[in-house]
C-alpha positions as CSV (number, residue, x, y, z in Angstrom):
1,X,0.0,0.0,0.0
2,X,1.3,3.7,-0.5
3,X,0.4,6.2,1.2
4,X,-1.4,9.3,-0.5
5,X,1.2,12.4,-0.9
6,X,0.0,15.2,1.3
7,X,-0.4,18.4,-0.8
8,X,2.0,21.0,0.2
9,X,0.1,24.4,1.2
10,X,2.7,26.7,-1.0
11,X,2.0,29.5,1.9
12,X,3.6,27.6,4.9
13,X,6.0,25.4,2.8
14,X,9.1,27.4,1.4
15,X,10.5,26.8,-1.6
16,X,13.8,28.1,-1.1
17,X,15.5,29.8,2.0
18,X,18.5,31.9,2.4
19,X,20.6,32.0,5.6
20,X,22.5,34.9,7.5
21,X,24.9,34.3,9.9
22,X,25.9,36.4,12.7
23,X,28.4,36.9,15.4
24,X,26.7,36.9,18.6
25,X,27.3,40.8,19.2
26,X,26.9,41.4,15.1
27,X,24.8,44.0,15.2
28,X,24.7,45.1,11.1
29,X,25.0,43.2,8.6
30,X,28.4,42.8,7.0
31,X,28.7,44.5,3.2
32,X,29.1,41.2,2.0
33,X,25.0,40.0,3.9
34,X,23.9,43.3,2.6
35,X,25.1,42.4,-1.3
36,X,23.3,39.2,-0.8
37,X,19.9,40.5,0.5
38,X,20.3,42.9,-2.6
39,X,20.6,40.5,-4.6
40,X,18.0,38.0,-3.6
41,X,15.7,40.9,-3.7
42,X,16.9,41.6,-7.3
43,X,16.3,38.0,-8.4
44,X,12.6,38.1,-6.5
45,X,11.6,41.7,-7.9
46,X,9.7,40.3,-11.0
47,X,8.3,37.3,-9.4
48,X,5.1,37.1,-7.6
49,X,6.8,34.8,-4.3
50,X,6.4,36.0,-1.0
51,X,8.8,36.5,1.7
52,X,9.1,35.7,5.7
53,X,11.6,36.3,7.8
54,X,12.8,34.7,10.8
55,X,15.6,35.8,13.1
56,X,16.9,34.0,16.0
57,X,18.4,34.8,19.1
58,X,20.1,32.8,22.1
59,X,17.5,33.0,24.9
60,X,20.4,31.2,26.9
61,X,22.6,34.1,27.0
62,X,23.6,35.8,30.2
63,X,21.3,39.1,28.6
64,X,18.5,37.5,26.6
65,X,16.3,40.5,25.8
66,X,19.5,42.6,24.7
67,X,20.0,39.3,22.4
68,X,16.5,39.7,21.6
69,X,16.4,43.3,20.6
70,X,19.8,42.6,18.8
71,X,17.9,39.4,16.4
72,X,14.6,42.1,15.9
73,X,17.2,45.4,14.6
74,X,19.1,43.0,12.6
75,X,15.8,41.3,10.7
76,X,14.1,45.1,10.1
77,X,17.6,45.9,8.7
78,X,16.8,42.9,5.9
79,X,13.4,43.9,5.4
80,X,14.4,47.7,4.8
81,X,17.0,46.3,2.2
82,X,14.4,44.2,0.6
83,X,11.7,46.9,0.4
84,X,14.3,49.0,-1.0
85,X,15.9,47.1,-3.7
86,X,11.8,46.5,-5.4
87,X,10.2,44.0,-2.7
88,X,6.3,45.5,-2.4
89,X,5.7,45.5,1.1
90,X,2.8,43.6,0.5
91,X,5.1,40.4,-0.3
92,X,6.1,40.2,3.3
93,X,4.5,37.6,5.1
94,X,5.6,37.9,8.4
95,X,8.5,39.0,10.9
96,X,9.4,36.5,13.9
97,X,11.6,36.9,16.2
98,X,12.4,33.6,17.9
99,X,14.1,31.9,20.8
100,X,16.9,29.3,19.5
101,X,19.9,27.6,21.3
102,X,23.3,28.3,21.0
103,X,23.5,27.1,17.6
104,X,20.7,28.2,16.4
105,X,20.9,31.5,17.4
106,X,22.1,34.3,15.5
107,X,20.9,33.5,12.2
108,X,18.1,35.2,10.3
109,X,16.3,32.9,7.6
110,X,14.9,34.4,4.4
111,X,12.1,31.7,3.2
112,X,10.2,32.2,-0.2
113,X,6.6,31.1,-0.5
114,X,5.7,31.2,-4.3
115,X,2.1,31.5,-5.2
């Protein structure tokens, strides 16, 4: 017997995500994350995907809502690159700000929702 395939919902399942990594402290984005948000927003600028960002922070740390506020500047700095370089506002899902553990923390993903 196989089992049916369950149909993916193509607003909560990303087709492709893009990954920032930051220093725990990093509190702008290198020249080198900024290019890349640039040009992720370049190659989405004609398509009709949407966009939701997540940013992570390490709730463990010895000053969890500084790590916290640190996680929310960094992911409005993204969306203010993206909105700049031709994303319509109206392409952004959703903002989260999100407790991870030391590894996970201090990373903002970039996931793309195509309709």
């Amino acid at each position: 017997v196989v089992a049916p395939v369950a149909k993916v919902d193509s607003k909560t399942a990303p087709t492709t995500a893009s990954e920032l990594v930051f220093e725990p402290s990093q509190k702008d984005l290198t020249s080198e994350q900024e290019k890349n948000v640039k040009d992720l927003a370049l190659s989405l600028k004609d398509k009709s995907s949407n966009i939701k960002l997540k940013s992570f922070y390490d709730a463990t740390s010895s000053d969890a809502n500084l790590a916290r506020t640190i996680a929310f500047n960094r992911v409005l700095k993204v969306r203010n690159i993206l909105f700049a370089n031709g994303i319509d506002k109206s392409r952004l899902l959703d903002i989260e700000v999100l407790e991870g553990d030391a590894a996970k923390a201090h990373k903002i993903a970039i996931n793309i929702f195509q309709n």
